[in-house]
C-alpha positions in Angstrom: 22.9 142.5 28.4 24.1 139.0 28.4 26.8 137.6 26.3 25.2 136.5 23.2 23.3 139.8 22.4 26.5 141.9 22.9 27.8 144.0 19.7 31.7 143.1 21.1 33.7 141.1 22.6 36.7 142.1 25.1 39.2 139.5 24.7 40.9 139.6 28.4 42.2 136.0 28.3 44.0 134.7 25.6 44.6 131.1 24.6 48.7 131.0 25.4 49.6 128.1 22.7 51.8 125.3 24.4 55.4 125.8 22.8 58.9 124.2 23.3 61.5 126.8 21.2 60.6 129.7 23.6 57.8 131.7 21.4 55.5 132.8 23.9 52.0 133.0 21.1 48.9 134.6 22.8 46.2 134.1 20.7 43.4 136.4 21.0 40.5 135.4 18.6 40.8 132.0 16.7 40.0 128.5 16.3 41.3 128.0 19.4 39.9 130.9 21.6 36.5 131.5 20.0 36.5 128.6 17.2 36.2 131.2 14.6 37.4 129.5 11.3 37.6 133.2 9.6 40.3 135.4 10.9 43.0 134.7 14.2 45.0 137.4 15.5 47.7 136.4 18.1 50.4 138.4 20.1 53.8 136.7 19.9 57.1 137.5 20.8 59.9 135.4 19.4 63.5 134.7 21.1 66.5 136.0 20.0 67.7 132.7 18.0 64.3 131.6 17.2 63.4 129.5 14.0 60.4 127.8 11.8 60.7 125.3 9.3 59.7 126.1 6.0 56.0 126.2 5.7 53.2 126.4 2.6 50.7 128.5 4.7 46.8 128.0 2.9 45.8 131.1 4.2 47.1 134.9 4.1 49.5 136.2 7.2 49.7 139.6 8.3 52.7 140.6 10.4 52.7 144.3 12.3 56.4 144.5 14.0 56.0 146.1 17.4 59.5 145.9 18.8 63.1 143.7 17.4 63.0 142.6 14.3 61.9 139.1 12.5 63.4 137.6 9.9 61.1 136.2 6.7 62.5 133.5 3.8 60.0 134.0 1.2 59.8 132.4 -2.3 63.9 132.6 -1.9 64.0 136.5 -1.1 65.1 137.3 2.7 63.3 140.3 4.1 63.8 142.5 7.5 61.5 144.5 9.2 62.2 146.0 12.4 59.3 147.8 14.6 56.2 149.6 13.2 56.5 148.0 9.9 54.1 145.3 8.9 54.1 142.9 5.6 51.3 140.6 3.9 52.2 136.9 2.8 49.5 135.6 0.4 48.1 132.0 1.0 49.9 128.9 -0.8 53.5 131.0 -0.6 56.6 129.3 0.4 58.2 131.1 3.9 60.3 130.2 6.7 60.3 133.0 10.0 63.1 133.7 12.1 64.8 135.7 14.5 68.4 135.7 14.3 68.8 138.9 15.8 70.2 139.4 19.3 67.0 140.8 21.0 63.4 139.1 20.8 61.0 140.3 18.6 57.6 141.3 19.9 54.9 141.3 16.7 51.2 140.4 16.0 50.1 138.2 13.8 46.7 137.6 11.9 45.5 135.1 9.5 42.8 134.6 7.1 41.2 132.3 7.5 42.5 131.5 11.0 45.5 129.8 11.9 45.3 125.9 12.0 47.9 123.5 12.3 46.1 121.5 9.5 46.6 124.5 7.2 49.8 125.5 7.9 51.6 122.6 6.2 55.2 122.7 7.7 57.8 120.9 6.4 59.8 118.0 8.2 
C-alpha cells in the first residue's frame, strides 16, 4: 500500500528543533515534520536550570509530565507538576516555563493549532 493511501502514519524520525539553552524538543507531527497547521506534539526534556521568556501563546498547550518536574508562570499564579500529571493552557494566556529544579524534566507537549514561532509571541 503506498504512502498516500495509508490510514496511519508511524512517526520514526522526528524533526530535533535546533536549540542553544540545552532543551533537546523532538517534534513528532507539526509544521515542521509533516506541515500540518492543526495540531504538533513534540517530546522534550528540559535541563535542570532551564528557562522561557514570557510568551502570549495564540494557540492551546497541553503538557503530560513524564518524569522531573516543570515549572509554569501563568497569568501571575506559579504552578508545579511533577510526573504523570498534565495541565491545559488556553490560547492568548500569559506563561513563562521553567525548570528550576535540580533534575531535567522529561514531558510532551501538544499544541492546537500547531506550534509556530510566528504564533508563539515571546517576549524580548
Amino acid at each position: 500500500m503506498s504512502q498516500e493511501n495509508k490510514k496511519y502514519t508511524i512517526q520514526n524520525s522526528p524533526f530535533i528543533v535546533p536549540t542553544t539553552d540545552g532543551k533537546v524538543i523532538k517534534e513528532h507531527f507539526g509544521m515542521a515534520t509533516d506541515g500540518n497547521s492543526k495540531v504538533s506534539i513534540a517530546h522534550m526534556i528540559a535541563p535542570s536550570g532551564w528557562s522561557e521568556p514570557f510568551q502570549t501563546p495564540e494557540f492551546d498547550e497541553y503538557t503530560f509530565i513524564i518524569s522531573g518536574k516543570k515549572q509554569f508562570i501563568i497569568e501571575g499564579d506559579t504552578v508545579v507538576l511533577e510526573a504523570g500529571q498534565s495541565i491545559k493552557i488556553k490560547k492568548n494566556t500569559r506563561v513563562q516555563y521553567s525548570n528550576p529544579f535540580s533534575e531535567a524534566c522529561e514531558y510532551i507537549a501538544i499544541c492546537k493549532p500547531a506550534f509556530s514561532i510566528d504564533l508563539v509571541n515571546r517576549e524580548d
